[in-house]
Backbone as JSON, one array per atom type, in Angstrom:
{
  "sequence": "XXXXXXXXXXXXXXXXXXXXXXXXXXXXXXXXXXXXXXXXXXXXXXXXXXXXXXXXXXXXXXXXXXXXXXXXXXXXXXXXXXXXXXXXXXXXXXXXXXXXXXXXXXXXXXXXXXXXXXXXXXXXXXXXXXXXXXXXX",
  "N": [[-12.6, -59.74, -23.17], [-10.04, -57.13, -24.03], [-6.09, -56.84, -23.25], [-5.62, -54.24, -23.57], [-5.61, -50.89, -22.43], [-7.96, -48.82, -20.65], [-9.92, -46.4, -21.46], [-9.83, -43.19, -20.46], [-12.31, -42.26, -20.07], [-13.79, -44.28, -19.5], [-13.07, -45.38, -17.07], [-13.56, -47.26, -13.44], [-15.76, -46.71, -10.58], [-14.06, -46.57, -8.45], [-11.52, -47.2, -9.44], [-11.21, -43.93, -9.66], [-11.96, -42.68, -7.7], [-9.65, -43.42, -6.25], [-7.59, -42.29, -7.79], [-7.86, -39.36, -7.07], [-6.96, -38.36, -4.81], [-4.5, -37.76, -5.81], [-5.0, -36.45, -8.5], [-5.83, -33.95, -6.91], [-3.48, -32.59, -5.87], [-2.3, -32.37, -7.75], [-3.44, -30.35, -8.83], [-3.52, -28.48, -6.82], [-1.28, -28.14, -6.91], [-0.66, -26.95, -9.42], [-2.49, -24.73, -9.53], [-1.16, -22.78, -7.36], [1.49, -22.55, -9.13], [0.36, -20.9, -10.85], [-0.82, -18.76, -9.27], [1.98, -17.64, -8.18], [2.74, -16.56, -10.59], [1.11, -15.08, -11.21], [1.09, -12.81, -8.84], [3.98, -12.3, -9.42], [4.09, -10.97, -11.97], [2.28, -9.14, -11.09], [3.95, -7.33, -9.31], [5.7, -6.99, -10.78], [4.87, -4.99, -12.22], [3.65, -2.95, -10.46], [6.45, -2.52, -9.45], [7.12, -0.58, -11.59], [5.21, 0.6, -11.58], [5.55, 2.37, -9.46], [8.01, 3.2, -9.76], [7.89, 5.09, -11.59], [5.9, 7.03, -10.84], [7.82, 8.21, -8.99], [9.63, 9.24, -10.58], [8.09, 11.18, -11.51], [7.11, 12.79, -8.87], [9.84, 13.45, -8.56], [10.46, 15.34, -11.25], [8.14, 17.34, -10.18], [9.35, 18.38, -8.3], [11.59, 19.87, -9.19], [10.0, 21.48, -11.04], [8.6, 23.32, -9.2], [10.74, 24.21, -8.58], [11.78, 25.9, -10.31], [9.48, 27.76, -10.39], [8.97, 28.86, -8.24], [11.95, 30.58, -8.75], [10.74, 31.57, -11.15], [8.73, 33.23, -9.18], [10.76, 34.86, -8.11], [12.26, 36.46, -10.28], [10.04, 37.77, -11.63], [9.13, 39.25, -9.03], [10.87, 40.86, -9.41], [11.04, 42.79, -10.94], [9.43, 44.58, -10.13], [10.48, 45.62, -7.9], [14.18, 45.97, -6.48], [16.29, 43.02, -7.17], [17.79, 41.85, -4.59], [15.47, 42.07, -2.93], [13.06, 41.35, -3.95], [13.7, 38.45, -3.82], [13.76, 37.97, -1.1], [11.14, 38.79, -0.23], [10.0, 36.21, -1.5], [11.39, 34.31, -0.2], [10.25, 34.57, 2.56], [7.96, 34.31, 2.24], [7.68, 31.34, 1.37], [8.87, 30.68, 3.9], [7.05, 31.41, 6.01], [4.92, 29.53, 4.75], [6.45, 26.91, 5.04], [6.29, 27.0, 7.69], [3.54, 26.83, 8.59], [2.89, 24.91, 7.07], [4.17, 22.57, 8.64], [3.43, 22.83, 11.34], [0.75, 21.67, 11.19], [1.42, 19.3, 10.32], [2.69, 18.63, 12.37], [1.0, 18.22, 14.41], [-0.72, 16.36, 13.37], [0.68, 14.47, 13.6], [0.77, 13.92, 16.83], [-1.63, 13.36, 16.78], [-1.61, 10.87, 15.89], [-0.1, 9.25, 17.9], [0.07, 7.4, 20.81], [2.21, 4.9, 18.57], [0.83, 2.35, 19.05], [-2.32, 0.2, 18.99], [-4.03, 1.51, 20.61], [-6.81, 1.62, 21.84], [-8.03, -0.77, 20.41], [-6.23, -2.75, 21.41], [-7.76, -2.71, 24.4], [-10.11, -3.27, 23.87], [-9.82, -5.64, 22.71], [-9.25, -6.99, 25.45], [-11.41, -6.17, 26.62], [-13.38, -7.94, 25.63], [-11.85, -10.68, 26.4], [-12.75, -10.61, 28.92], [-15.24, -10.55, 28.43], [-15.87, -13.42, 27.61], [-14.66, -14.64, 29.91], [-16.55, -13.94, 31.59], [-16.17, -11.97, 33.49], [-16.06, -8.44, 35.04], [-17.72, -5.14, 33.04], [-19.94, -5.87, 30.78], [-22.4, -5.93, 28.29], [-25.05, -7.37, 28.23]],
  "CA": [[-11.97, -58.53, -22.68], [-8.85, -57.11, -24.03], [-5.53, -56.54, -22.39], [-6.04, -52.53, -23.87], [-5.75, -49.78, -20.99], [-9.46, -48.65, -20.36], [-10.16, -45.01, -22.08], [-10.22, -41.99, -19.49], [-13.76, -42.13, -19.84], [-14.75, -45.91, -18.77], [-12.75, -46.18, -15.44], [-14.45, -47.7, -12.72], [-15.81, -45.3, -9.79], [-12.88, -47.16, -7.42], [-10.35, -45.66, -9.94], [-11.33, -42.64, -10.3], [-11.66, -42.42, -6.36], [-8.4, -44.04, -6.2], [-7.11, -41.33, -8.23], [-8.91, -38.59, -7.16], [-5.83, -37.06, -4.11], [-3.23, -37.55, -6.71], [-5.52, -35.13, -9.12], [-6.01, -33.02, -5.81], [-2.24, -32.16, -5.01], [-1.85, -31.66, -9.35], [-4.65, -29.51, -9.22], [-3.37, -27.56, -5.84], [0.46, -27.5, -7.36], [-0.79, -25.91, -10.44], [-2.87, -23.4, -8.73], [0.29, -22.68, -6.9], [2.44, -21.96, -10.05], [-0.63, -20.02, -11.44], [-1.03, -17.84, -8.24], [3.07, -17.34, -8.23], [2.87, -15.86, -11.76], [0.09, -13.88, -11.46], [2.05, -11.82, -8.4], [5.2, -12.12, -10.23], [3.32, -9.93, -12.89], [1.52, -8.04, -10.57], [4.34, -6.94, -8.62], [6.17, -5.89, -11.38], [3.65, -3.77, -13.06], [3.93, -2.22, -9.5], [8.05, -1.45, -9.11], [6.87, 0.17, -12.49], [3.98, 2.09, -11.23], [6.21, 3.17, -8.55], [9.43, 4.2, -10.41], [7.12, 6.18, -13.0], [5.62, 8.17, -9.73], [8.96, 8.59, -8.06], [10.58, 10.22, -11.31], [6.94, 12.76, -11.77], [7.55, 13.61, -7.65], [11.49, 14.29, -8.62], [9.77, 16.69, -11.88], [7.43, 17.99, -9.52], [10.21, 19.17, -7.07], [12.06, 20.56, -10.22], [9.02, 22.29, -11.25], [8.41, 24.44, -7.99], [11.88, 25.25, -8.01], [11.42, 27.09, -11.56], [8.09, 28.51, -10.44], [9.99, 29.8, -7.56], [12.66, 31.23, -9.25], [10.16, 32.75, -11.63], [8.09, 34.5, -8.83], [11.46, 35.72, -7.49], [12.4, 37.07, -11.43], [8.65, 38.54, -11.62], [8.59, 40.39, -8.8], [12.57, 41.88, -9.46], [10.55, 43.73, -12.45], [8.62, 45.43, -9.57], [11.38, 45.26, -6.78], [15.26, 45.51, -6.71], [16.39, 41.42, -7.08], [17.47, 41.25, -3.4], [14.22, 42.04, -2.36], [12.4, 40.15, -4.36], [13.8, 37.26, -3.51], [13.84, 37.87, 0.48], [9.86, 38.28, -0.1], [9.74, 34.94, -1.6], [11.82, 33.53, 0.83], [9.45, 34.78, 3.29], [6.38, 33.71, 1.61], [8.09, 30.27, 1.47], [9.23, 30.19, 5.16], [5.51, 31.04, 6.28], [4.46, 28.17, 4.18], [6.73, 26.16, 5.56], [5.89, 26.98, 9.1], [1.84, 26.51, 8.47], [2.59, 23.22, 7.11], [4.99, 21.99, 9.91], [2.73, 23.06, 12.2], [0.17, 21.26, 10.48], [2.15, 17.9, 10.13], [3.09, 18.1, 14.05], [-0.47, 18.5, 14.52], [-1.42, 15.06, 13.15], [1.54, 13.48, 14.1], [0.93, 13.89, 17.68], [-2.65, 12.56, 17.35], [-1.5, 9.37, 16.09], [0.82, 8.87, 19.02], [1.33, 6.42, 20.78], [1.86, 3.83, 17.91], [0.47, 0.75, 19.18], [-3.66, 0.26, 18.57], [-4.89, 1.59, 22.19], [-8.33, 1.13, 21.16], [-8.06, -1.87, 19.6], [-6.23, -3.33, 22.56], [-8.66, -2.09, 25.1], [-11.43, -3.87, 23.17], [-9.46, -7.01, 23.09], [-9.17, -7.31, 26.77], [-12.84, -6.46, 27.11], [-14.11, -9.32, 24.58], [-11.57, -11.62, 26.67], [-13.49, -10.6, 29.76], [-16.51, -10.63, 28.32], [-15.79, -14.46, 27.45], [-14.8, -15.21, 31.07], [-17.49, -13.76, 32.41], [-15.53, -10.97, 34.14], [-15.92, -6.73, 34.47], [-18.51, -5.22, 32.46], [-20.25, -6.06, 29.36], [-23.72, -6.16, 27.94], [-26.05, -8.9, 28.33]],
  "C": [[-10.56, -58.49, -23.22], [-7.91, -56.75, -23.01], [-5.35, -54.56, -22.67], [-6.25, -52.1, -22.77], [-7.6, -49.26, -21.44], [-9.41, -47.44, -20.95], [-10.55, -44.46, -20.71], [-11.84, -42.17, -19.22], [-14.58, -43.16, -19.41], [-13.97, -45.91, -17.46], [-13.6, -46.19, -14.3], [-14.63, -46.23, -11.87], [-14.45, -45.61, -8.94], [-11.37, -46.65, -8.14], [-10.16, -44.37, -9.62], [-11.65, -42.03, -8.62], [-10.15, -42.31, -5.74], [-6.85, -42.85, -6.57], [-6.89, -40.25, -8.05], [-7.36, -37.56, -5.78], [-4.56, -36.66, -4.66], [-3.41, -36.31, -7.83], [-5.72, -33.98, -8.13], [-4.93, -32.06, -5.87], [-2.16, -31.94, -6.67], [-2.86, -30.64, -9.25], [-3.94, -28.08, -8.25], [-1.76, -26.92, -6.36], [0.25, -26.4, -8.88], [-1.52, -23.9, -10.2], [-1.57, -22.72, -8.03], [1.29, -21.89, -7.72], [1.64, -21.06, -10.39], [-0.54, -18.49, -10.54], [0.87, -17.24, -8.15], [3.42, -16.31, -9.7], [2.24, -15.17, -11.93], [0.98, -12.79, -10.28], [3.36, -11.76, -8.68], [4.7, -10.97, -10.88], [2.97, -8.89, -12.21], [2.62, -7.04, -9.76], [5.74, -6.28, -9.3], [5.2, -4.67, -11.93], [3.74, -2.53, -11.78], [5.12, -1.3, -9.24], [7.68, -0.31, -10.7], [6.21, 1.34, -12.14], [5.08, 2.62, -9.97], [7.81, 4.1, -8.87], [8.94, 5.65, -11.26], [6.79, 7.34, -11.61], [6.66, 8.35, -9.12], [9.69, 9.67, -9.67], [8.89, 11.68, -11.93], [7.16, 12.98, -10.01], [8.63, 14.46, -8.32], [11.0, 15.46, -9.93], [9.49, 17.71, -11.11], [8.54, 19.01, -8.89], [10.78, 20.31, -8.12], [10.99, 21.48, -10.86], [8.99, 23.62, -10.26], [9.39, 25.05, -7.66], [12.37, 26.07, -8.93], [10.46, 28.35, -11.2], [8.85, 29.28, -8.9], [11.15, 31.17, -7.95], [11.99, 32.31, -10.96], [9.15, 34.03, -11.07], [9.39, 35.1, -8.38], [12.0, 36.89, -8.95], [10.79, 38.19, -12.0], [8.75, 39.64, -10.61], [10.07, 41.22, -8.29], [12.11, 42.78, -10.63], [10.46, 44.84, -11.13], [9.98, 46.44, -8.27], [12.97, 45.23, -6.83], [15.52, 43.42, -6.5], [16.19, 40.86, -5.57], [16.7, 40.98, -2.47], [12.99, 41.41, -3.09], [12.79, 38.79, -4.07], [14.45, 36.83, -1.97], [12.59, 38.01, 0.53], [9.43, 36.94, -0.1], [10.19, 34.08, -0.95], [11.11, 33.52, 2.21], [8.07, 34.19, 3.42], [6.62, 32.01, 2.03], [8.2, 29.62, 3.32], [7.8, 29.79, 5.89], [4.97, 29.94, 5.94], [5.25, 27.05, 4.92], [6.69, 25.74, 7.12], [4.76, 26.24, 9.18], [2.37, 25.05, 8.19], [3.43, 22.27, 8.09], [4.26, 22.03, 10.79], [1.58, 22.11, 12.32], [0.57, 19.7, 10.3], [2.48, 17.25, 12.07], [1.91, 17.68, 14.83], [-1.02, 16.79, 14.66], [-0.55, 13.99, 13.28], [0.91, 13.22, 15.52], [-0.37, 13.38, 17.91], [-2.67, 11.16, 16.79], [-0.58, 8.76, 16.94], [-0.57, 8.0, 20.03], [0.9, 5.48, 19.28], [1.23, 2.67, 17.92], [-1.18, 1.09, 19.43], [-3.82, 0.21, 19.99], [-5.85, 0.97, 22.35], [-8.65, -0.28, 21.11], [-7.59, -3.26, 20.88], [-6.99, -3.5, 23.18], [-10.12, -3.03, 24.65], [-11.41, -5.11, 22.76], [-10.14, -7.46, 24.52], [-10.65, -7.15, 27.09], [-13.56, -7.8, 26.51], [-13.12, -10.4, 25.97], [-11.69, -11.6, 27.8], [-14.61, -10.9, 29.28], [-16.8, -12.43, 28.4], [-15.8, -15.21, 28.62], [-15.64, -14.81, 31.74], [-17.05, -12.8, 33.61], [-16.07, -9.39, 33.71], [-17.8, -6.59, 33.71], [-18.56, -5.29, 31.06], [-21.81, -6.46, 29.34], [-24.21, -7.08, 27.54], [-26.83, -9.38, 26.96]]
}
């Protein structure tokens, strides 16, 4: 027998047992860096996707406030100016009523904030467990 280190591939099984939580915790630390760099990445690609949709909203807004100011120039053909553009302010307000109305609407059926339901269906499961109240057999 020489004094030569053994090749990766002959060590006993008692090595390679021996070995075996030290390859664990390299194995789990690399996963680790792996999983840190993949949402590094991912979470830019995100402030991206989210800056890109925040400057087409801010367009958008700039858009409707052309298309505005071209139905109020459209219908000053038909209309002296100031009345064309006390229709469209009208048109607008309506719209903005309907959808307020509309927003209060579905606000007020997710009131209260905290999961009623969800509660409620706790407390029964942690009757049901003690053997309390009702619940189906």
């Amino acid at each position: 027998m020489t004094d030569e280190p053994r090749s990766r591939n002959s060590r006993s099984l008692f090595t390679l047992l021996r070995d075996l939580p030290t390859q664990f915790v390299a194995l789990l630390k690399a996963e680790l860096v792996r999983l840190k760099t993949e949402m590094v990445a991912k979470a830019v690609k995100a402030g991206v996707g989210i800056g890109l949709l925040v400057v087409a909203g801010l367009l958008g807004f700039f858009l409707l406030a052309v298309l505005i100011a071209a139905a109020v120039l459209g219908l000053a053909v038909v209309f002296p100016g100031w009345l064309a553009a006390l229709l469209v302010a009208v048109g607008l307000l309506i719209l903005m009523g309907i959808f307020g109305l509309l927003g209060l609407r579905f606000l007020s059926k997710a009131m209260p904030p905290k999961p009623v339901e969800t509660m409620a269906s706790v407390k029964d499961d942690i009757n049901a467990i003690k053997g309390v109240g009702k619940y189906d057999y």
